[in-house]
Each structure stands twice: as C-alpha cells, then as structure tokens.
N, C-alpha and C positions, 0 to 999 in steps of 0.2 A: 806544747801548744795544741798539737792535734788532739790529745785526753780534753783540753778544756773544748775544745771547739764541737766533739765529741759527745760532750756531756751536754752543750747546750742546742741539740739534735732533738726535734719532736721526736715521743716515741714509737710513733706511727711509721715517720721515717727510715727511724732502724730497723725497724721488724722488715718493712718494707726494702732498705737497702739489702738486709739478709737472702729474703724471700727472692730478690734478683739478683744475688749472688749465687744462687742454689740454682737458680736455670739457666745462668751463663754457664756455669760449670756442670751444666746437664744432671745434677742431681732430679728437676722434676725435668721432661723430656716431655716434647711435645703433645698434647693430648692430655697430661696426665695432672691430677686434681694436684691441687693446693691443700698447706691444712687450712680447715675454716677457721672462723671467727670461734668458735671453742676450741679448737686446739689451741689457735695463738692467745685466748685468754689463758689457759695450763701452763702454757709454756715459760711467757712472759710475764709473767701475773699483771697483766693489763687490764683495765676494763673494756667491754665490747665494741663501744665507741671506737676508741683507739684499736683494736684487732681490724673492725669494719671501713679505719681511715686506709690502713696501711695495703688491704687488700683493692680498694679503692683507687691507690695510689698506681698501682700496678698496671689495673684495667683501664683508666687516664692515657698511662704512657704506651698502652696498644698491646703490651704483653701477654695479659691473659685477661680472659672472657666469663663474663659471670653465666651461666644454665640452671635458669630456675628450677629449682627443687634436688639441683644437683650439685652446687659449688661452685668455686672456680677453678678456672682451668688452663693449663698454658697454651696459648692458642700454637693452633696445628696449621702454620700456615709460613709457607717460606718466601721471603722476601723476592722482589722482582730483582733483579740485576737489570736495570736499564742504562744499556750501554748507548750511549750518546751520539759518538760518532759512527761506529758500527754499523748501525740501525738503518743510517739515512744513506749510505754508502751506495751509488748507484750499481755497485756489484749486487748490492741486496735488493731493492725494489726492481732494475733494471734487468733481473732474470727470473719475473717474476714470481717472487717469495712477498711473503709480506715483510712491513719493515719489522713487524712484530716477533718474529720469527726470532731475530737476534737478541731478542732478550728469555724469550720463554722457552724454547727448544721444543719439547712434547708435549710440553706439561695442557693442560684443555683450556685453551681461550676460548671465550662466544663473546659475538658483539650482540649484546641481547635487546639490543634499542637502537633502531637505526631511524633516523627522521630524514629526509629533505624537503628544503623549502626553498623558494626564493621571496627574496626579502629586501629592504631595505638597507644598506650597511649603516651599521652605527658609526659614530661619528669616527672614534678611535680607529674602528678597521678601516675607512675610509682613508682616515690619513695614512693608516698601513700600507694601503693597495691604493694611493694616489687613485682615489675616485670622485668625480663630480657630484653633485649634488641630485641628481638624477641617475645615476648608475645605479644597478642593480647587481646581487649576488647571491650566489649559491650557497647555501647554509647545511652542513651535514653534521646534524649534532647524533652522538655513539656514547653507549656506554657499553666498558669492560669488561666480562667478568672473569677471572683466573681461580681455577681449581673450585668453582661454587661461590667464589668471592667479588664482589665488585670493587672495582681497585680505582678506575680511572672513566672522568666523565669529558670528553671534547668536543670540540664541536669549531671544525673548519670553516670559512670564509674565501669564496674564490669567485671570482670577476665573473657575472653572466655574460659579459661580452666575449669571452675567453670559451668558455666552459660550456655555454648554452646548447642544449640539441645532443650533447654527448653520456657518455656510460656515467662521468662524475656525477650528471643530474641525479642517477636511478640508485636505490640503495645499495646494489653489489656493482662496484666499478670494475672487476676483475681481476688477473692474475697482474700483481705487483701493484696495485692499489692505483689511488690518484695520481702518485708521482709518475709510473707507467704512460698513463693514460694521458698527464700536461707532454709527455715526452711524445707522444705519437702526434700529440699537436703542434711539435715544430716548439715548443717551451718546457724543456727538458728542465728541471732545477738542479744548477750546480752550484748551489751557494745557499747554506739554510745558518740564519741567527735564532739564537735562543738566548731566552731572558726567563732565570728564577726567582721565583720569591716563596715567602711562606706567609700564613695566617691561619686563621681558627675557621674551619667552615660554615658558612649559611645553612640555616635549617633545611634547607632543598638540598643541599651538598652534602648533608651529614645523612639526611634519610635515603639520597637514592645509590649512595656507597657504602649504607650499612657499618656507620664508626663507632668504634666506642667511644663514648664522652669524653673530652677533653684534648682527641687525636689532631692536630693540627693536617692539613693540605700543603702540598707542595703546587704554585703554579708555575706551569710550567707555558712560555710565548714563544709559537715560533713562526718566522716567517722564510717564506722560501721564493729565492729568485732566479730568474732564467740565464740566460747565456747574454741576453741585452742587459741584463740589470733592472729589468720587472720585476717587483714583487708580484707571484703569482698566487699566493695562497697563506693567507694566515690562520693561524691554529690554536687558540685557547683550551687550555690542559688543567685539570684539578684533578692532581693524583692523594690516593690513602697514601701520607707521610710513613705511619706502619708501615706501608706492604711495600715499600722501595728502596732500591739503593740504588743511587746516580754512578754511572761510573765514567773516567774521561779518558783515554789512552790514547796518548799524541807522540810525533817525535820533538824532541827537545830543540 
C-alpha cells in the first residue's frame, strides 16, 4: 500500500522529501548550497518546473533560503528553545536577568525597535486588564532580533494607572525588565497564563520578520497577574514558526 501511495506522490514532493532527508541526516549542513534546478533536472529527469516546485517546497517549510545569483541554501540558523516556564521564573527576572536569557544564553539578542506610547486600550486588552472605558495604557511595542535574524515582534499592554511616571513608560525599563520593575511597585506577578495559536502572517508580519513565503507565526498571549489577582500586564507575541521551539517542563 505504501508503493501505491508512493507512486501517486507529486514529483516535486519526492525530490523534495529526499532533499529534507539529506539535511536531517546532515548530508547538506548548514550554510551549504543545494543541487539547483539543473542538477535535480540530471538527476531526476524532471522538467525545470518540477526541480523549481520541489526546491520551492523546502524554502515554504523555512529550511533553506534562496541568495540570488547564488542558489539555495540550507539556512544557518538554530532554532530558539523557548523554555516557557523557565523564562518567567521569578528566580529569573527577579535577580535581574532578562527573562530572555533562558532561552538564548550568549548567543546576540538586540531589541532593535523599541516604541512607547500611551494609548487607548483596545477593546480585547481592556477586557484583559478589566478597564473602563476611559482608562488608559502603556503600549511597549519590540522587535527581536537573534544572530542578525528577526524572530519575534510584541508589543505589551499595562494599566497607566499602575505604570504611569515610572522606568516601564521609557524604553529601557532595566535590570530584570518590566516584571522587576511591576514588583518594586508592590505588584509582583506570580501567576502568568499563555494562550497559542498559529496562522499565516500579515503582510507587515511577514516584512518586519523577514520570512520566507509560506512560513506560518506562532501567536503567542499572555497575561500576568499579581498577588491580588490583577491582571497586570498583557502581551501579544508573533514569533517566526521556523525559528522556534516551545518547550514545557513541569512536575507531574
């Protein structure tokens, strides 16, 4: 059954299934070219079309990277390990490190876009952050970038009533970040919910994280609350699907 199921496989597919069986198994190793669209016509005796779906196929799924004039090539770029619980750990912001820290180790983070505004809260974070219809809030929207790569764009939401006249307002809130910073003001977060999802990014999503077509977003929501049971801060996340891996380690 597998031969017939086999046979009735575009042929794009299988060169392509091959093509990512060769870099899982480190035959092409990061950095290093692909055969083109002439080699895989020689090879396979395919037409160009089909060589050009199947390399196509690969650059879709975030693998490897087309360099004009030059091929393609398997991209040189190692997944984030973002450890979930880890990160938000008040061992980790609470002496202050970033929460960032736990997932990248040395490797070069920059936050190369840092905004603050205050704003109106949309209706959604409003119901988040139980806010009236006249509240106001702090908007600190960042983008990531890891190793020369942009990986993740957020952009937090936290009560001007709360936050107002402090470091959170100014773009570097300091050592141990915001969570630090809510904790010096008597609303420490010891309790953050996260909620994922996935979809296809918005053409502002795709352009200011630099994807390859086809790469889907992880969103990632979270909200964090204090010691009363305040939500103090909510966080909208759109990470490069590519460039991640969630990880969760709990006790049973």
């Amino acid at each position: 059954m597998s031969g017939r199921g086999s046979a009735r496989q575009p042929e794009y597919q299988r060169i392509a299934a091959e093509l990512r069986a060769g870099i899982e198994a480190g035959e092409y190793g990061p950095g290093e070219r692909l055969p083109g669209e002439n080699d895989l016509m020689a090879t396979h005796g395919v037409a160009r079309m089909t060589a050009r779906q199947a390399l196509a196929l690969l650059q879709a799924e975030g693998l490897v990277e087309a360099r004009k004039g030059a091929g393609v090539f398997v991209r040189d770029f190692r997944p984030i390990r973002r450890r979930g619980i880890e990160r938000l750990a008040h061992t980790q912001w609470g002496s202050g490190r970033s929460i960032w820290a736990a997932d990248v180790g040395e490797r070069d983070l920059v936050v190369d876009s840092v905004g603050v505004t205050e704003e109106a809260a949309p209706a959604a974070v409003a119901g988040v952050l139980e806010l009236g219809d006249e509240d106001r809030v702090c908007v600190r929207r960042r983008r990531f970038v890891l190793d020369g790569k942009p990986v993740l764009l957020s952009v937090s939401y936290l009560p001007m009533d709360l936050v107002g006249g402090t470091p959170i307002t100014r773009p570097d809130t300091g050592p141990g970040g915001t969570y630090a910073r809510l904790e010096e003001l008597g609303h420490r977060p010891v309790r953050f919910r996260e909620e994922i999802r996935s979809r296809m990014p918005n053409g502002e999503e795709s352009a200011q994280l630099n994807m390859a077509p086809g790469t889907p977003v992880m969103l990632v929501g979270r909200t964090a609350y204090d010691e009363q049971g305040r939500a103090v801060e909510a966080n909208e996340m759109v990470l490069d699907a590519a460039a991640y891996v969630l990880e969760y380690g709990f006790e049973a």
